[in-house]
Wavefront OBJ file of the C-alpha trace (Angstrom):
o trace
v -182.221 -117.595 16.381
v -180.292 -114.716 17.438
v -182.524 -111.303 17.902
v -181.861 -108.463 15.585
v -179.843 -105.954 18.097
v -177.512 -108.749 19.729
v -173.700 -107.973 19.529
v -171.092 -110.487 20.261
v -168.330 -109.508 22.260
v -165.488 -108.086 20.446
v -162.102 -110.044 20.028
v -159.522 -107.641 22.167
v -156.511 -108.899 20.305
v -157.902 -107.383 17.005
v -158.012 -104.291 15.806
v -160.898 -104.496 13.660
v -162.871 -106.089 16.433
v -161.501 -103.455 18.920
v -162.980 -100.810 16.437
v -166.389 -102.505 16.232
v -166.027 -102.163 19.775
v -165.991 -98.365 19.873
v -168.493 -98.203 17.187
v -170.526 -100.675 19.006
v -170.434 -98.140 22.352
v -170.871 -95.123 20.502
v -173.942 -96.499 19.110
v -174.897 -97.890 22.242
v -174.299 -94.445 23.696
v -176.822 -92.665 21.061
v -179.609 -95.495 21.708
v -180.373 -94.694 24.840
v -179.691 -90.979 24.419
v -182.440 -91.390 22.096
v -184.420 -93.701 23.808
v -184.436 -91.398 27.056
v -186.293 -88.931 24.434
v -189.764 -88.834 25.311
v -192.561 -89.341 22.252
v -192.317 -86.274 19.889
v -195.957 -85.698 20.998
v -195.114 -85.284 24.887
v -191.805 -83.656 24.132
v -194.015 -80.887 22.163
v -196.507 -80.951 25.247
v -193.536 -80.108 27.484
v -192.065 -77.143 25.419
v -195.275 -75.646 25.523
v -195.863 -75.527 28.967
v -191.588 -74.270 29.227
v -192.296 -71.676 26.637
v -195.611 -70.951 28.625
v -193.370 -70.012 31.578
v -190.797 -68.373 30.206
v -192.877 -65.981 28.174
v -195.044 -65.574 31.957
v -191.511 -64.861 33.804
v -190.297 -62.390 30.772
v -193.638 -60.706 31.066
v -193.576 -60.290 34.367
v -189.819 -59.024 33.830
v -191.310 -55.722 31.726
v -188.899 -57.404 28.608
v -189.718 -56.115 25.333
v -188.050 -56.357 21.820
v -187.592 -54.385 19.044
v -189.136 -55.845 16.029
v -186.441 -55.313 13.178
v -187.158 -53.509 10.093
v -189.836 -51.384 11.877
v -189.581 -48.889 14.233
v -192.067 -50.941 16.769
v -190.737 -51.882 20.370
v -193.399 -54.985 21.119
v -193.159 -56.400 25.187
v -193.161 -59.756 25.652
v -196.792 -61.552 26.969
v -197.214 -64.082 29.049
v -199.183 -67.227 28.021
v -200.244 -67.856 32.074
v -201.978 -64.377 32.161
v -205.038 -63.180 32.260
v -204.368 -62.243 28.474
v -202.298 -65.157 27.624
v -205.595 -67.911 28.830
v -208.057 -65.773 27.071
v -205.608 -66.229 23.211
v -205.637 -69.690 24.389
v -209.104 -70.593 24.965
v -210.167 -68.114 21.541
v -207.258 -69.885 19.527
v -206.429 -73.396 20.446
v -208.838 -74.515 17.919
v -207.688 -71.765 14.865
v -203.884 -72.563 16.034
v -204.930 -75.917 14.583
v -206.736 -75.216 11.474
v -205.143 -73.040 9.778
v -201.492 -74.294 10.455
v -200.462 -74.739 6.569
v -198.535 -78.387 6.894
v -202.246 -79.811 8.111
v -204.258 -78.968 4.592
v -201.280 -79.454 2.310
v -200.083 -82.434 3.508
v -203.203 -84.826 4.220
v -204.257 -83.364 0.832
v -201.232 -85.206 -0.560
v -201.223 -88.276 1.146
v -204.492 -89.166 0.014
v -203.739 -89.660 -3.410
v -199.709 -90.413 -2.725
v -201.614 -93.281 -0.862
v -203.507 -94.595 -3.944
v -200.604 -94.641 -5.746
v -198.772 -96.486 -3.448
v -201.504 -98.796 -2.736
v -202.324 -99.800 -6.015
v -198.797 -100.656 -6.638
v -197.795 -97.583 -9.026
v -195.259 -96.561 -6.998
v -193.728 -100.081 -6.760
v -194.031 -100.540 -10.048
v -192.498 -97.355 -11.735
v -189.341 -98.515 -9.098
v -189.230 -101.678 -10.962
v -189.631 -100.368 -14.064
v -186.399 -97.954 -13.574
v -184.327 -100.763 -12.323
v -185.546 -103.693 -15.405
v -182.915 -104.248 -17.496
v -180.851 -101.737 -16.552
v -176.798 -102.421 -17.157
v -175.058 -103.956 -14.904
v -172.189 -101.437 -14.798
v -175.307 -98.548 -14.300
v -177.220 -100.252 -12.256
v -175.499 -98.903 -8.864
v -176.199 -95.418 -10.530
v -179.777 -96.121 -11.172
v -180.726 -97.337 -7.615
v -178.939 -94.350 -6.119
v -181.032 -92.572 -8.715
v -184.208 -93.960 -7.984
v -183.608 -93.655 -4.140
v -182.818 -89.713 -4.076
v -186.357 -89.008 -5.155
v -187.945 -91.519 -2.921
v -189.210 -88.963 -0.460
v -192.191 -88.491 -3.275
v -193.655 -92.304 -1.633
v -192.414 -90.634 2.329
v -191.284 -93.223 4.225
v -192.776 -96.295 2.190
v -189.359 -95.773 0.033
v -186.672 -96.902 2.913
v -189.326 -99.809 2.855
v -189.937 -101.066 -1.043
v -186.190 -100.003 -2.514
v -183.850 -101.472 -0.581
v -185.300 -105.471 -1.356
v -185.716 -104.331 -4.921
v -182.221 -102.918 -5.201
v -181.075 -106.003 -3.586
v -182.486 -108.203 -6.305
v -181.615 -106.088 -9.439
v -178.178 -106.824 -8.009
v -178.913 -110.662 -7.888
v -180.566 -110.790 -11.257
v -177.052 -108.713 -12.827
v -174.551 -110.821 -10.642
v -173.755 -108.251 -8.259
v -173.145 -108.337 -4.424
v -177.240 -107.809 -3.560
v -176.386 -106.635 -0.054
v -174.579 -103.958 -1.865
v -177.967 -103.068 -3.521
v -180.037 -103.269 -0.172
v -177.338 -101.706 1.751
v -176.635 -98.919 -1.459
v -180.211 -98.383 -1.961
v -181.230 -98.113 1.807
v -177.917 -95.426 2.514
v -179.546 -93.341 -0.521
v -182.828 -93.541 0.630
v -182.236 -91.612 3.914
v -179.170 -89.389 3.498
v -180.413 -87.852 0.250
v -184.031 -88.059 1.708
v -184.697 -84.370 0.837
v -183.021 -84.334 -2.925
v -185.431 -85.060 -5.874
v -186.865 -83.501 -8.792
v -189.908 -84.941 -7.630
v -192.430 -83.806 -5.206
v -194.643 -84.874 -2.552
v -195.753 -84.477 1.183
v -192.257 -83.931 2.502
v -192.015 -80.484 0.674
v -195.829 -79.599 1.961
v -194.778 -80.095 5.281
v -191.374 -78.371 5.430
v -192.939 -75.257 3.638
v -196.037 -75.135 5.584
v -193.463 -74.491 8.852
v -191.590 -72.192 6.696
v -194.317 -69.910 6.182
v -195.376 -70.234 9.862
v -191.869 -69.098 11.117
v -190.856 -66.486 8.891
v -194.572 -64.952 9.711
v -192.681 -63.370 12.808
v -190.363 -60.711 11.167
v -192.078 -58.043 8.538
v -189.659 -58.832 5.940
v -191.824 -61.865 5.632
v -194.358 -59.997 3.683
v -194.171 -59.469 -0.094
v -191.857 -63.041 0.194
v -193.759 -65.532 -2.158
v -193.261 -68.849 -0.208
v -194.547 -71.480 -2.098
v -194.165 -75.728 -2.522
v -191.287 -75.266 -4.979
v -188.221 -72.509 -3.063
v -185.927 -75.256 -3.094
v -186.703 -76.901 -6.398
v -183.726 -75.922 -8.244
v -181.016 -76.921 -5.715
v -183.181 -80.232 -4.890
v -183.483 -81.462 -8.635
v -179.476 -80.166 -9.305
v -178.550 -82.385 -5.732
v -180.503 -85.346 -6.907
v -177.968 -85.792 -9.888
v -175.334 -85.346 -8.356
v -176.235 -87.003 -5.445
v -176.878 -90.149 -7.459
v -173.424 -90.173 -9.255
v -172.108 -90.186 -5.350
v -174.140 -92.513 -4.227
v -173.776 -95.519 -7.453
v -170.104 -94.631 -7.160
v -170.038 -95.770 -3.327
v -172.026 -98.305 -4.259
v -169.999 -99.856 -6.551
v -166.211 -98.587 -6.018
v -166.260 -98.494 -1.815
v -169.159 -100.677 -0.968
v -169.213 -103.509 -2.991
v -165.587 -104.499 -2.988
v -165.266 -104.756 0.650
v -168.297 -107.127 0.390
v -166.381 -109.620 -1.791
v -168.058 -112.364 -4.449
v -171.204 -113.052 -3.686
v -172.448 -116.915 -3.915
v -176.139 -117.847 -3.626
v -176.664 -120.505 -0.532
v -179.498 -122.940 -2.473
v -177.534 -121.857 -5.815
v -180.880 -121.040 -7.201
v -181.196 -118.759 -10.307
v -182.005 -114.928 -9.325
v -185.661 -114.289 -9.501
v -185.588 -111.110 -12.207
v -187.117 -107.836 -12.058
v -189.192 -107.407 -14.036
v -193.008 -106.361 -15.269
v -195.581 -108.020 -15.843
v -198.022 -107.379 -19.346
v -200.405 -106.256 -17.182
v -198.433 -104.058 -15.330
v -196.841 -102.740 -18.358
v -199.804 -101.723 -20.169
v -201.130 -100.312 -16.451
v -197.996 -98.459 -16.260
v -198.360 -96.849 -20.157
v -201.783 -95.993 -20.067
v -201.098 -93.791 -16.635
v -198.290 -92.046 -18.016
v -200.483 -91.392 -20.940
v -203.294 -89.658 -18.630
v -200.702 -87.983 -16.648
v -198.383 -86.317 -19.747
v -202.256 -85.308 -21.175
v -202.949 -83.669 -17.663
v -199.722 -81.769 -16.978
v -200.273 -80.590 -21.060
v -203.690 -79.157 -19.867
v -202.076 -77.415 -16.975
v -199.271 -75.619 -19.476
v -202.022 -74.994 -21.489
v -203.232 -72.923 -18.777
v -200.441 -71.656 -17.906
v -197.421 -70.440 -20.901
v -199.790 -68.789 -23.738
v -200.149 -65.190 -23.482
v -203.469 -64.184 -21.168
v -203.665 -67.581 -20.089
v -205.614 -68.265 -16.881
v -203.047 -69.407 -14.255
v -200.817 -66.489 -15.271
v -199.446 -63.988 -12.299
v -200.337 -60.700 -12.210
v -199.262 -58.585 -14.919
v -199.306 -61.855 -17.167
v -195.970 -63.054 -15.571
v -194.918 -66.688 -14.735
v -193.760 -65.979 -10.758
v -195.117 -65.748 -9.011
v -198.280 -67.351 -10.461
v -201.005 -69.514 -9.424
v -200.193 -72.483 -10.769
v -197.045 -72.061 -7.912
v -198.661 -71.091 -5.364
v -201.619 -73.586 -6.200
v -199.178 -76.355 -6.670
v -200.754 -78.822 -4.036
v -203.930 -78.407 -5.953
v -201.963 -79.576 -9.220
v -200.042 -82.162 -7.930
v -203.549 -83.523 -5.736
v -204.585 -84.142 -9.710
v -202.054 -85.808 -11.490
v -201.573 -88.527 -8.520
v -205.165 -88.993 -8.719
v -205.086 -89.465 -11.761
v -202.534 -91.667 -12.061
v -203.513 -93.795 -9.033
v -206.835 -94.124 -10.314
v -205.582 -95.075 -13.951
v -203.241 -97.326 -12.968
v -205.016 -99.099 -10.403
v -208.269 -99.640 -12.297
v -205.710 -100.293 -15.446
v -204.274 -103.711 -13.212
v -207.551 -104.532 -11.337
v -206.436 -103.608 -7.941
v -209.463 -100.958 -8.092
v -212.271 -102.227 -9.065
v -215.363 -99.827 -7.481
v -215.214 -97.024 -6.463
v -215.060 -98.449 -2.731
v -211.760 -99.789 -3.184
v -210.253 -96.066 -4.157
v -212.351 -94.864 -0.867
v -210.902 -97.554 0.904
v -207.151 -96.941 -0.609
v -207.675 -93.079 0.164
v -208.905 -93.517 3.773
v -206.469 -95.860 4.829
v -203.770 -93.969 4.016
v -205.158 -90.626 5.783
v -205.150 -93.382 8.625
v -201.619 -93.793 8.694
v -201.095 -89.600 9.527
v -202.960 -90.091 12.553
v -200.317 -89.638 15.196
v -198.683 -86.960 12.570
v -201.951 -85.020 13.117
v -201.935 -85.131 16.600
v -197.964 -84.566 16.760
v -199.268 -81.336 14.384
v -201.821 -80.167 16.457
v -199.538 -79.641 19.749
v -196.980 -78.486 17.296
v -199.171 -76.242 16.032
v -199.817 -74.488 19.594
v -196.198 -74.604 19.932
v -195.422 -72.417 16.994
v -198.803 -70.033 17.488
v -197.515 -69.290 20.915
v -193.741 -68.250 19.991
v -195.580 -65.769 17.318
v -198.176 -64.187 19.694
v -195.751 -63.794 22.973
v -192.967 -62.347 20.836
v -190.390 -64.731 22.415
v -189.609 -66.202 18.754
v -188.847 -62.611 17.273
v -186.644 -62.380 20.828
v -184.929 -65.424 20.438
v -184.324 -64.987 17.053
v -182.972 -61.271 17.433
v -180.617 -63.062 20.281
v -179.614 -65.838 17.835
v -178.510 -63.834 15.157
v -176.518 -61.339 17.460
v -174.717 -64.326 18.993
v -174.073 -65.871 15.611
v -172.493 -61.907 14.738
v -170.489 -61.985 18.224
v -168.294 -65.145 17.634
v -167.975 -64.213 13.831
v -169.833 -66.959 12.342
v -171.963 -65.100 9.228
v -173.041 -65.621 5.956
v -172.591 -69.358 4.932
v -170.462 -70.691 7.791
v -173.894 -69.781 9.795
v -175.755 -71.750 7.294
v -173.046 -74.592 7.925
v -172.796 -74.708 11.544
v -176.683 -74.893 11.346
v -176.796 -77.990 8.876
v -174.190 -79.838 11.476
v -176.274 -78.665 14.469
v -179.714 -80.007 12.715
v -177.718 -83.584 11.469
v -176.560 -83.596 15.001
v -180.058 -83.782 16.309
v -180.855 -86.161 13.617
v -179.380 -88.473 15.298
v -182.059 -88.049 18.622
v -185.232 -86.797 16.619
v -185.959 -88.898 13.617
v -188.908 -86.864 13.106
v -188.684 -84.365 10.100
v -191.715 -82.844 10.878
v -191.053 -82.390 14.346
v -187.373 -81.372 14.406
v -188.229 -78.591 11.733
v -190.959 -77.484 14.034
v -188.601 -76.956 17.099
v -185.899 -75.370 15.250
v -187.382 -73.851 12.216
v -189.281 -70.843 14.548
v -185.749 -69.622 15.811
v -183.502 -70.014 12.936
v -186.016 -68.995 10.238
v -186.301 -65.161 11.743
v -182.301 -65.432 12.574
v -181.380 -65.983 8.990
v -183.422 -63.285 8.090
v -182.119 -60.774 10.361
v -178.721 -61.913 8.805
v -180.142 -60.969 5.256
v -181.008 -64.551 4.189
v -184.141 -65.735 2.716
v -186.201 -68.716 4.278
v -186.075 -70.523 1.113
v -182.132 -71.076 2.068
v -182.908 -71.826 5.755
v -184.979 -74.938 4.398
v -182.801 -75.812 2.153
v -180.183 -76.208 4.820
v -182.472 -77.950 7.248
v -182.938 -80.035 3.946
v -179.399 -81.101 4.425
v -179.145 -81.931 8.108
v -182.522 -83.604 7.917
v -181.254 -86.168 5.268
v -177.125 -86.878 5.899
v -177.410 -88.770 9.446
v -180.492 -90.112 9.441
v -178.762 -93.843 7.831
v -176.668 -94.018 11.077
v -178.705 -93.306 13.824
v -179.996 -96.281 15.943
v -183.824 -94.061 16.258
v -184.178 -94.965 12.811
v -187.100 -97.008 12.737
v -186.368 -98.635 9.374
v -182.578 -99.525 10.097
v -183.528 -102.896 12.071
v -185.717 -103.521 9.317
v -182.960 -103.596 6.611
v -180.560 -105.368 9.230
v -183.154 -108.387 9.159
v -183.195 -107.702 5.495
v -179.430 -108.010 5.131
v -179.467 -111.359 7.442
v -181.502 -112.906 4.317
v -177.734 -113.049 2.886
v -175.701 -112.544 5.798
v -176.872 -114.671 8.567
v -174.262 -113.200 10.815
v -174.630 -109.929 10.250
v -174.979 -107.559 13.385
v -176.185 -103.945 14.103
v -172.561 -102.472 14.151
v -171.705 -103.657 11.024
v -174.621 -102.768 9.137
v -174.118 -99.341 10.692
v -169.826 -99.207 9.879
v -171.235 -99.885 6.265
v -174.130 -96.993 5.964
v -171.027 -94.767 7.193
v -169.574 -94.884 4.147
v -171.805 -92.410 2.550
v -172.192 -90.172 5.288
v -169.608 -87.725 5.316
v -169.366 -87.937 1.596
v -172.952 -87.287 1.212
v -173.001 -83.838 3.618
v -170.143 -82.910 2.082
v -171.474 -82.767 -1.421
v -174.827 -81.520 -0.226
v -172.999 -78.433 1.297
v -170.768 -78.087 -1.451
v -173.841 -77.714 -3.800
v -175.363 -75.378 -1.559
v -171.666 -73.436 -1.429
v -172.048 -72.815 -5.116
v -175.915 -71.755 -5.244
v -174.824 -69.561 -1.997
v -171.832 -68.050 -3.653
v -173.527 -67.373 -7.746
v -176.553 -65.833 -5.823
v -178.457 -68.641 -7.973
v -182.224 -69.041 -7.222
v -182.914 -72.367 -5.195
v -186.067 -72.505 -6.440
v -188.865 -69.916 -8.865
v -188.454 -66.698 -7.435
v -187.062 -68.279 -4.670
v -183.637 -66.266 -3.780
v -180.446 -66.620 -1.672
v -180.817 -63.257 0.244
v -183.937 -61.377 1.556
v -185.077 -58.943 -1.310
l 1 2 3 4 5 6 7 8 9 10 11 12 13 14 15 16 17 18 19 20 21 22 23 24 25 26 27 28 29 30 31 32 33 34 35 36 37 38 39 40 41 42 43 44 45 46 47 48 49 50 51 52 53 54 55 56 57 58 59 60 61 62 63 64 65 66 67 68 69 70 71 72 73 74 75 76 77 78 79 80 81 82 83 84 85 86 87 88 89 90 91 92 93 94 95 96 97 98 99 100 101 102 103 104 105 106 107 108 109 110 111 112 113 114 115 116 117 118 119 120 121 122 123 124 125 126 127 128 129 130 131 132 133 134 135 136 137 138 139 140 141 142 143 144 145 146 147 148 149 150 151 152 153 154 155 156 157 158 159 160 161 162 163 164 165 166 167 168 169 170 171 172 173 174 175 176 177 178 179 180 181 182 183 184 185 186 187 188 189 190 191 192 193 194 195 196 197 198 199 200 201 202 203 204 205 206 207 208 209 210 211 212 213 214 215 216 217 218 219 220 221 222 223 224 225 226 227 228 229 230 231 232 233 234 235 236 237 238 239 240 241 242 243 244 245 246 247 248 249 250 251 252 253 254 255 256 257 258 259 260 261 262 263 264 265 266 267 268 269 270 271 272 273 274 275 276 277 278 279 280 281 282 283 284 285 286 287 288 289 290 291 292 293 294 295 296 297 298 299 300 301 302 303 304 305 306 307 308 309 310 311 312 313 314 315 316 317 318 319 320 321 322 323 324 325 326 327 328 329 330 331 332 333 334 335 336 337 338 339 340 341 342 343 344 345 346 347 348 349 350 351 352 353 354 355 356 357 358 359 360 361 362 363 364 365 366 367 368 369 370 371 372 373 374 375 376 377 378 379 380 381 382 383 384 385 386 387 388 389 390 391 392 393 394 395 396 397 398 399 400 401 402 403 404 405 406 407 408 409 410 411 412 413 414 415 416 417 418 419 420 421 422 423 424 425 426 427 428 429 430 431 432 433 434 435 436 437 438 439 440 441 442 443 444 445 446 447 448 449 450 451 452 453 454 455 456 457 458 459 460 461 462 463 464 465 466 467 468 469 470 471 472 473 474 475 476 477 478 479 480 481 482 483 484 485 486 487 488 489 490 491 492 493 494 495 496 497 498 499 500 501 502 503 504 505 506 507 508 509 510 511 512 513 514 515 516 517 518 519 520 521 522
């Protein structure tokens, strides 16, 4: 049995197989470009220590910079000081604690956990896909896959098999399905009207960065800045994506025939899972009523100041409410099907999944120092005052900086796989930069949103692409890495496209990308 990366040697006398050729090396090229990456965790460790010298050598230097919007000239310090090991020994722990992804997001991935380990998840996939129309159904899997960054990564993992059979069951190509379903998994990873973990751990770094710059204060930073332009994307995105699907994709697979010419298992629900899956939306529609209640009347509770809506707390305690209704519903639904059963099980189901975060945590905690120590030596508020001046210098303002930034981040997408971590590296420079150009941070993550999500099909340092290659071999015994790559490029280009595009027209109305979340600084 041939392994999953093999490639057979390209016929030279054909064209195609002389293109699969350059794909092939160009592919090649970026695996071990990626590969010569150290672990996020060391590559972290390293930039410390490199951002520990160079704040030491600028130090030493007498460099200072002006902070803007005060009138404050602040000198660069030097971490390998006599001032520099004293922050570090009184803050290596606080650096830690109070970094906002840490709280927010293991807060969310315990009961995102019980969801997905009772099956809920799974099931309110299969539910969207049953009996769907054929002629829909591309629409519905790219539908279902732009808000799969709600389950993280567990998504690129359950979706694409499931698409594959809905496709079976309605007669369709199903490697167009797994293929379809997988390409809208990971290039509109950060679309969705639907949150989870992945927008507590982009914001938390958002609120660390823009911490540098004054105009940071009065800014109400919350869970839901890019809510608007994520929910609007998701549509849209998912009219893209089931039009790939079935007008570009799925021809160039031609008919598919069934080897054993067995009939196509359907997708389907069980009665158990049906009534499981009724009674939690039942407890959940009763829960978020509660939390209007709370929130719309007049005088209500979780009103803002002044009585208004934003900023209020039931924004900027949105963790909180979300922590509730996936309880909620993971506890409803799982004791509803009998995959709880004690109260040990939904221990069990909660700790396991905190389990799964540990090398995130420890990623965090040197990421953590990382960020801390570009805020106390000043050299983040230098680099970003050098940033935006070089981004003035060769003309590149307003949105073409925002677009050169989105290519630069789905450039790197291709190397660092890692959200988390390639927001954390980029997010304390460009964050202040934007600012100094007048733009708000909620439109610096909502570019980084972009980048994040449009390359990450294509790039061999996916983790999940060899996955869905063995997935696709189910049906194509032949298939190889190249080709399953040459057929995730489809959406690609269209997909960053339209994500910029959308982001042109919020960027050019002034419209809010999420509550009280604006284009510009104000």
């Amino acid at each position: 049995m041939s392994s999953l990366t093999d490639l057979r040697a390209a016929d030279s006398e054909s064209p195609d197989a002389e293109r699969r050729g350059r794909l092939d090396r160009l592919l090649s090229l970026i695996e071990r470009a990626g590969n010569a990456l150290p672990n996020p965790i060391v590559l972290f460790a390293a930039l410390f220590v490199l951002l520990g010298l160079l704040s030491t050598a600028l130090a030493l230097g007498g460099v200072s910079v002006a902070v803007p919007g005060t009138h404050d000239t602040k000198p660069v310090t030097g971490l390998f000081t006599g001032d520099g090991v004293r922050w570090l020994v009184e803050n290596l722990i606080p650096n830690f604690a109070t970094f906002p992804p840490i709280g927010a997001v293991l807060t969310l991935i315990m009961v995102v956990g019980l969801a997905e380990r009772t099956g809920l998840l799974e099931t309110v996939m299969r539910a969207t896909l049953a009996r769907v129309p054929r002629a829909v159904l591309p629409y519905a899997v790219a539908l279902v896959a732009s808000q799969a960054h709600m389950m993280s990564d567990v998504g690129a993992i359950v979706l694409p098999p499931l698409a594959a059979l809905a496709f079976k069951s309605a007669g369709r190509h199903p490697v167009a399905g797994l293929i379809g379903g997988f390409a809208c998994v990971t290039a509109g990873y950060a679309a969705g009207f639907t949150v989870g973990s992945l927008d507590a751990l982009y914001i938390g770094i958002t609120q660390q960065a823009a911490s540098v710059l004054p105009a940071a204060q009065g800014l109400h930073i919350h869970l839901l800045i890019n809510y608007f332009f994520t929910a609007s994307t998701s549509i849209v995105l998912a009219l893209l994506g089931g039009f790939l699907i079935s007008r570009v994709l799925e021809p160039r697979l031609g008919t598919y025939e069934s080897a054993d010419g067995a009939p196509a298992e359907q997708v389907t629900l069980t009665p158990v899972q049906r009534r499981g899956l009724l009674a939690t939306a039942l407890v959940v529609v009763l829960y978020l009523g509660g939390v209007l209640a709370l929130w719309l009347p007049p005088g209500a509770p979780l009103r803002g100041e002044g009585g208004a809506f934003v900023p209020s707390p039931v924004l900027t305690g949105i963790v909180p409410v979300l922590f509730g209704a996936f309880l909620l519903a993971g506890l409803t639904y799982g004791f509803a099907v009998k995959r709880l059963t004690s109260t040990e099980d939904v221990v069990s189901a909660v700790t396991e999944s905190v389990k799964t975060m540990s090398g995130y945590i420890v990623m965090m905690f040197v990421a953590a120092q990382v960020i801390a120590l570009f805020n106390w030596s000043n050299v983040g508020v230098l680099l970003a005052v050098k940033a935006a001046a070089l981004f003035g210098s060769v003309g590149v303002t307003g949105f073409w900086a925002i677009v050169a930034f989105v290519l630069l981040a789905s450039c790197l997408n291709l190397f660092i796989v890692s959200g988390s971590a390639l927001w954390s590296l980029v997010g304390p420079v460009f964050i202040p930069a934007f600012m100094l150009m007048g733009m708000s941070p909620a439109l610096s993550q909502a570019a980084f949103r972009i980048g994040d999500s449009a390359t990450g099909a294509i790039t061999p340092m996916n983790p999940y692409l060899l996955l869905v290659l063995a997935m696709v071999r189910e049906y194509e015994p032949e298939a190889r890495l190249g080709t399953l790559i040459s057929r995730l490029a489809i959406f690609v280009v269209p997909f960053l496209a339209v994500w910029l595009l959308i982001l042109g027209l919020f960027y050019g109305f002034d419209l809010p990308l999420g509550p009280g979340a604006h284009i510009t600084l104000r």
